[in-house]
N, C-alpha and C positions, 0 to 999 in steps of 0.2 A: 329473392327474386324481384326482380323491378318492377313495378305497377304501372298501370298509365300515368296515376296520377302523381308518381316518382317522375316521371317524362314530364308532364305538363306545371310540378314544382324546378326542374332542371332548366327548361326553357323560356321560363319567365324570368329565371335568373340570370342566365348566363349574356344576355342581351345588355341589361343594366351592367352589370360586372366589367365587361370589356369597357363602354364605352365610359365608365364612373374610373376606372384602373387609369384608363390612359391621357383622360382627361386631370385624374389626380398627380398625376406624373408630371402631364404637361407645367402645371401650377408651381411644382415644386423644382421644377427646374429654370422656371423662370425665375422662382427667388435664391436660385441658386445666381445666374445672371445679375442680378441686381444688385447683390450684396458685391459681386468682383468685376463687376461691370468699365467701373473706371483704370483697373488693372490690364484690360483687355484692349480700349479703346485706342488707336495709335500707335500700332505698335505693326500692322503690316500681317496681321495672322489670315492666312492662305485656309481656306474652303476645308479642305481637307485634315486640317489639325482642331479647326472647331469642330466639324461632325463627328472626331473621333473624341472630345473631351466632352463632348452631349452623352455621345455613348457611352464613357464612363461615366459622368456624372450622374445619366439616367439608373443607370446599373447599381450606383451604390444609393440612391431614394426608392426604389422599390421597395426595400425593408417596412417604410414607412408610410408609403401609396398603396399594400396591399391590403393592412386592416381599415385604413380606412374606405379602400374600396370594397372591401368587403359586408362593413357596415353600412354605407348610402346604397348598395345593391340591396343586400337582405330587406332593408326597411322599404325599399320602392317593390321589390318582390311581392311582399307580402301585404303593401298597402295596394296593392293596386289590384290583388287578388281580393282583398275586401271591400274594394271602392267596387268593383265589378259584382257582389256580392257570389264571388263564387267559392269564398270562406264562407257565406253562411250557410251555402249550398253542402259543401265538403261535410261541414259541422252537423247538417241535420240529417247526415247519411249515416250517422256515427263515427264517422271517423274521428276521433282526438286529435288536438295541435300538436303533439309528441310523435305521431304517428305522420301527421303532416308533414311537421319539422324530419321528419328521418334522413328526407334523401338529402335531405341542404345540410345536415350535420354532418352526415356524410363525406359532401363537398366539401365543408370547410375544413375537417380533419384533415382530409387528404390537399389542403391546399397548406395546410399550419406544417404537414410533414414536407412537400417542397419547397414552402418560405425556409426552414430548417435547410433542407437541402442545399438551395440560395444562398442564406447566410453565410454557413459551410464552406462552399467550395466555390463561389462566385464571387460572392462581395470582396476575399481577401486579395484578389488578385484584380479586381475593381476599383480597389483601394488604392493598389500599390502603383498602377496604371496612372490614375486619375494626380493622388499625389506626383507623381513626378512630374506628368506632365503641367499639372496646377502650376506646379513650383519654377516650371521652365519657362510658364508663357510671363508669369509675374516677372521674374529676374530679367528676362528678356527687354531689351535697350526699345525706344520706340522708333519707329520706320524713319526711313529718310525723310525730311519735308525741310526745305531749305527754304526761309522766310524772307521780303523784302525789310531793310533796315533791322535786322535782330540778330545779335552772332548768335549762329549756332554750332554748340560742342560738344555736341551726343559725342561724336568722333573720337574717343581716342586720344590725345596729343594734336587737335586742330578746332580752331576757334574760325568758320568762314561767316563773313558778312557779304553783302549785296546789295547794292541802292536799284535795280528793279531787276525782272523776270519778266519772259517773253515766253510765250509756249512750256512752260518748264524747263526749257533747254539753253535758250539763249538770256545769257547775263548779261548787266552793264554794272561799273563801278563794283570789278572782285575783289576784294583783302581777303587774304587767308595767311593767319597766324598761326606757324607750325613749333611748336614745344617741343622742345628735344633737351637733351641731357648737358648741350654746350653751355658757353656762358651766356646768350641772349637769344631769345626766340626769333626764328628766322621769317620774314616778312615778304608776303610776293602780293603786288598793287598792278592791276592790270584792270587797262579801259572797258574790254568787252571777253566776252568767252563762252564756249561752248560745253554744254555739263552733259556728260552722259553715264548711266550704269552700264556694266557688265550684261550681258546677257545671263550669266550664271547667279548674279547679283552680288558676288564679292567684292567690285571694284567698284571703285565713282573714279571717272577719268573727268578735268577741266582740261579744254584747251584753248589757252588764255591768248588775248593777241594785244600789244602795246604795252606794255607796262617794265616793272625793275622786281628786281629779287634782290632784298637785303640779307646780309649773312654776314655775322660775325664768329672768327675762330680764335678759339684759344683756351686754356684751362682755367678757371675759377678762381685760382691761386694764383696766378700769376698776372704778369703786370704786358706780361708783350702778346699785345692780342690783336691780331688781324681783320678787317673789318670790307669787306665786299660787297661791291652796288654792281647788278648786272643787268644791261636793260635788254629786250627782249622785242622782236615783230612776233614771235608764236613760242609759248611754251607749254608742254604738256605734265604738268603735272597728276598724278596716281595717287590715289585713297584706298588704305586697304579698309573695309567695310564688313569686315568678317565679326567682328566686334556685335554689328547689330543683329546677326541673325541667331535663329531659332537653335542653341545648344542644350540638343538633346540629352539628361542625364542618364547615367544606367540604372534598372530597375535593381541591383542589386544593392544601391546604397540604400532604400527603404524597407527591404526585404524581412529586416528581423524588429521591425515595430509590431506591437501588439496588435493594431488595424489587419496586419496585411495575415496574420495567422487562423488556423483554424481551431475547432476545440480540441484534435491531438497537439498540436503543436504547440498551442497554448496551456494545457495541461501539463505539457513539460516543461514549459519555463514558470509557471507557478509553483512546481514544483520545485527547481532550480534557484527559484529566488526565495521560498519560505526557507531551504535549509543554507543559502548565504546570509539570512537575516540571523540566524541562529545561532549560526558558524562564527558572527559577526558578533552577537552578544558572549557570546563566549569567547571571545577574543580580549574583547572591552574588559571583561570582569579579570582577566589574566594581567591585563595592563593595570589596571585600577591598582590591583591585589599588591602588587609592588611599593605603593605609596600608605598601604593599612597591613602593615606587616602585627596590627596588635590583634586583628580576626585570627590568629593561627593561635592565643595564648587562653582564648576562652576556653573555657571549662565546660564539655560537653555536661557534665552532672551538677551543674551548676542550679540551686536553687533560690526564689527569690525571695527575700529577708523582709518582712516589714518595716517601714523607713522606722516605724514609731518605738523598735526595737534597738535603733541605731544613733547613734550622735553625728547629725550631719557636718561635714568638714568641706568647706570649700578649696577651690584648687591653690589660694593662696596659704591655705593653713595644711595642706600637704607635702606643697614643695617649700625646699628651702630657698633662701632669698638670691643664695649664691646658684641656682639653678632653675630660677624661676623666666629671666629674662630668658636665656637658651631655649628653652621648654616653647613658650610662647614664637620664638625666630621659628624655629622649627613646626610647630604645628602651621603657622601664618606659611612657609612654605610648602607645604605638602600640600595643604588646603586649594593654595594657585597651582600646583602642578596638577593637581585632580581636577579644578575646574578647567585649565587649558586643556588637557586631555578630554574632554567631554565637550566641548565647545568646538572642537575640532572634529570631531566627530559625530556630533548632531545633523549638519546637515546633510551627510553620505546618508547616515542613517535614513534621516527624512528620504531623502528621496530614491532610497532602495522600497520603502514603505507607500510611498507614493506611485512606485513602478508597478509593486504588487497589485497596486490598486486598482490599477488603471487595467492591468492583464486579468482582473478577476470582472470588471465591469464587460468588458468586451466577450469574458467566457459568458456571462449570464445573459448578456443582450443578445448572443444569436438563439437563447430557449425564449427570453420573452417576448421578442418579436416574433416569433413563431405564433407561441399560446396568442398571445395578442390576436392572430386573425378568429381563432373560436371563440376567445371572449367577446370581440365584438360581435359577431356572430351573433351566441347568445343574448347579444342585449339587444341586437336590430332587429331578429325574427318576431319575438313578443312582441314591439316597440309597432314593427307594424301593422303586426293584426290588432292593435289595441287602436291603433290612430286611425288605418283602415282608412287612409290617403295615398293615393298613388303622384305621379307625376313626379316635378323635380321641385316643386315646393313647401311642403311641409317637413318630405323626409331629408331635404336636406341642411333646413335647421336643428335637426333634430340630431342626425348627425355630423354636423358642427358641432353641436354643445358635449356632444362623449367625445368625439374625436379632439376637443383641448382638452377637456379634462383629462382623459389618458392622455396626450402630449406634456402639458402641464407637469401631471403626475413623475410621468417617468423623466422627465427633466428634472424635475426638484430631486428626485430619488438617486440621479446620476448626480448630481452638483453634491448633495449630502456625501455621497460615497468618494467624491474626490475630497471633498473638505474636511475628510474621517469623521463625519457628524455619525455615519449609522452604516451598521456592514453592509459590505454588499450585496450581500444576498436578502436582505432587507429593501436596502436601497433599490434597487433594480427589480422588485417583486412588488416594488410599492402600487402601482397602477393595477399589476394585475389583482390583487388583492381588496383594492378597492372598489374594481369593476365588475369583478365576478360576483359578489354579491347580491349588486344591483342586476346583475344579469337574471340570476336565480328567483328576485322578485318580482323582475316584468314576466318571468314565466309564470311564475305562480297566479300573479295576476291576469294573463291571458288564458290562461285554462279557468281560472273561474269567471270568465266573461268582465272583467271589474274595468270602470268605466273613467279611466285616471284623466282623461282630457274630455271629460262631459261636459260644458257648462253648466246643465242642469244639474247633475251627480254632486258637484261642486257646491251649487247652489243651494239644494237641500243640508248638503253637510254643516255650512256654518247655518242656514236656519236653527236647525237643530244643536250646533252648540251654544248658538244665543237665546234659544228658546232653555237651554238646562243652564246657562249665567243667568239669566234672568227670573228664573224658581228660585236659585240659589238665595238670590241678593231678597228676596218676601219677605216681609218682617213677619217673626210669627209672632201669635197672640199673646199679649200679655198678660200673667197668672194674678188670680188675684188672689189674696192671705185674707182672712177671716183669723181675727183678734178674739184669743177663749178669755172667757171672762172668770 
């Protein structure tokens, strides 16, 4: 049954949470901007395809904005409920901090099972959204912008120059060099002209006035080749411009990357790849087998003889002379045929092993970013009541310093697990492992009141081990001997 003071723990929460969530978001999607900032810059991208790649992009940092907002909420929660002393109001009523903590464990459960949910069924198709689109705004050519004095050859097959610009539209002194598959690139030099796009945006039409078009025809090979000057009061020359714009890929060519699955789908192709690895070694060992035809002649009841029992004979005192060279061609080829055959197939291997890798990381990260929000959890409620500072200043150093450490953490434990340094179920558990613990102690420490950021608390502590270093180091008394006579 909910209490009030279940309500008045809920409500102190939920305040910080939104605005620490989406402010965490905010943050992380600006350094998403910043790192492909110059990929995006000049290039003509329309209103409506950046709102939609925020919205992916936002979509797939969530995983990462929610433990963290989870932790800077709980620690302002619970500091501001001790900055107000209405922790030590709760405390003298009897009530425990485990009894306090209930309803926000609660909360975070049920938030760790919809980041799960998230991971699941949102991020993969988040991903798959976001990569294509990523991929199309980068490959994408940059906008028209036609400079004074500069040829420009985003274009296609066209190199145009220009000695000035008037309004954007009116030219003086046009060259445009058009490349084409003939024997010489065809030339049109015109005094003044007018430039305009398509309405649709496909075309650039000029229409030039004064000038010549050079053209030369004829084949590459040959020697009789035609050569025409045509001068011109108005010519309209067409630019197809399709080249620059925004081609969109289909979602199906990302579709079956480990990113864009979920843990059914990904269950099955880790399953799919441990027995092509298998399939694969036993393949290898069939091939091998071919070139050591002398494993079939062992003696399963074969026992082993003391050398000290035996008169060692080397391989020159076994074979004879007349079949000693052959012996040797023959081992030397077999030897290269086995390591060619392994050399050629080291690196399929590697990277069928590298694939599995990659598909077992992405299984385990949508469970620890889950856990991730109750660990933090755990370690911001205590963290509060112990600091027992509200506002956005203490607890948000405070969560800075676990929120790298867990980033930190589970980055090295990602990077190991690609490097085949440490499984992945090691690797990808690493953080959590290391933070649960300290979780378990700030509680322990916050139910027996202990005073970890006292200055005083502190202060007495090394008094007191420099008061027991300094007994230690007492000369004690020196004994004196009496000589029996």
């Amino acid at each position: 049954m909910i209490k009030k003071l279940d309500i008045l723990v809920i409500k102190a929460f939920i305040g910080p949470f939104i605005a620490t969530f989406f402010l965490t978001l905010f943050v992380l999607i600006l350094q998403f901007f910043w790192l492909w900032i110059d990929d995006f810059v000049g290039k003509g991208i329309d209103t409506f395809t950046i709102l939609q790649l925020i919205i992916y992009v936002s979509a797939t940092l969530v995983p990462l904005a929610l433990p963290l907002a989870v932790l800077l909420s709980s620690i302002m929660t619970f500091g501001n409920l001790g900055e107000t002393f209405e922790l030590v109001a709760i405390k003298s009523a009897g009530i425990g901090l485990l009894r306090f903590m209930r309803s926000m464990l609660v909360v975070s459960i049920l938030l760790s099972f919809l980041a799960f949910l998230f991971n699941n069924y949102i991020i993969p198709v988040a991903n798959l959204k976001m990569k294509t689109l990523h991929n199309d705004l980068v490959n994408k050519k940059p906008a028209f912008d036609l400079k004074e004095g500069v040829f420009y050859t985003t274009i296609p097959g066209y190199a145009i120059k220009i000695a000035k610009k008037q309004n954007d539209s009116i030219l003086k002194k046009v060259i445009i060099y058009e490349n084409t598959a003939n024997l010489q690139d065809n030339i049109i030099v015109a005094d003044e002209g007018i430039m305009r796009v398509t309405p649709d945006k496909h075309f650039l039409e000029f229409t030039l006035r004064n000038g010549w078009r050079y053209q030369e025809r004829g084949e590459r090979s040959s020697t009789n080749t035609e050569f025409i000057r045509l001068g011109f009061k108005e010519y309209k020359k067409v630019l197809d411009l399709s080249s620059l714009l925004l081609n969109r890929t289909s979602d199906s060519v990302y579709r079956n990357r480990y990113e864009m699955l979920s843990v059914r789908q990904l269950g099955r192709a880790i399953d799919s790849l441990e027995k092509n690895l298998n399939l694969y070694t036993e393949r290898k060992s069939k091939e091998l087998a071919v070139y050591m035809e002398f494993t079939k002649y062992l003696d399963s009841g074969w026992v082993k003889v003391p050398a000290k029992t035996l008169k060692a004979k080397t391989l020159k005192e076994l074979l004879p002379d007349s079949a000693r060279s052959m012996v040797q061609d023959q081992a030397i080829s077999y030897a290269s045929s086995v390591k060619s055959t392994l050399d050629g197939s080291v690196d399929e291997y590697e990277n069928k092993r590298k694939e599995l890798r990659m598909h077992l990381i992405v299984w385990h990260e949508k469970f620890t970013m889950s856990v991730a929000v109750l660990v933090l959890f755990l370690i911001g409620a205590p963290l509060g009541s112990i600091v027992r500072k509200g506002g956005i200043g203490t607890p948000i150093v405070f969560a800075v310093i676990f929120f790298v450490i867990f980033f930190l953490l589970n980055n090295f434990g990602k990077k190991f697990v690609k490097e085949d340094v440490l499984q992945p179920a090691a690797g990808m558990w690493l953080a959590t492992a290391v933070l649960l613990p300290i979780g378990f102690f700030l509680i322990y420490k916050a139910l027996h009141d202990a005073q970890l950021f006292n200055k005083e608390a502190w202060f007495r502590l090394f008094k007191s081990i420099r008061r027991l270093l300094t007994r230690t180091h007492v000369e004690k008394p020196k004994e004196t001997t009496i000589p029996v006579q």
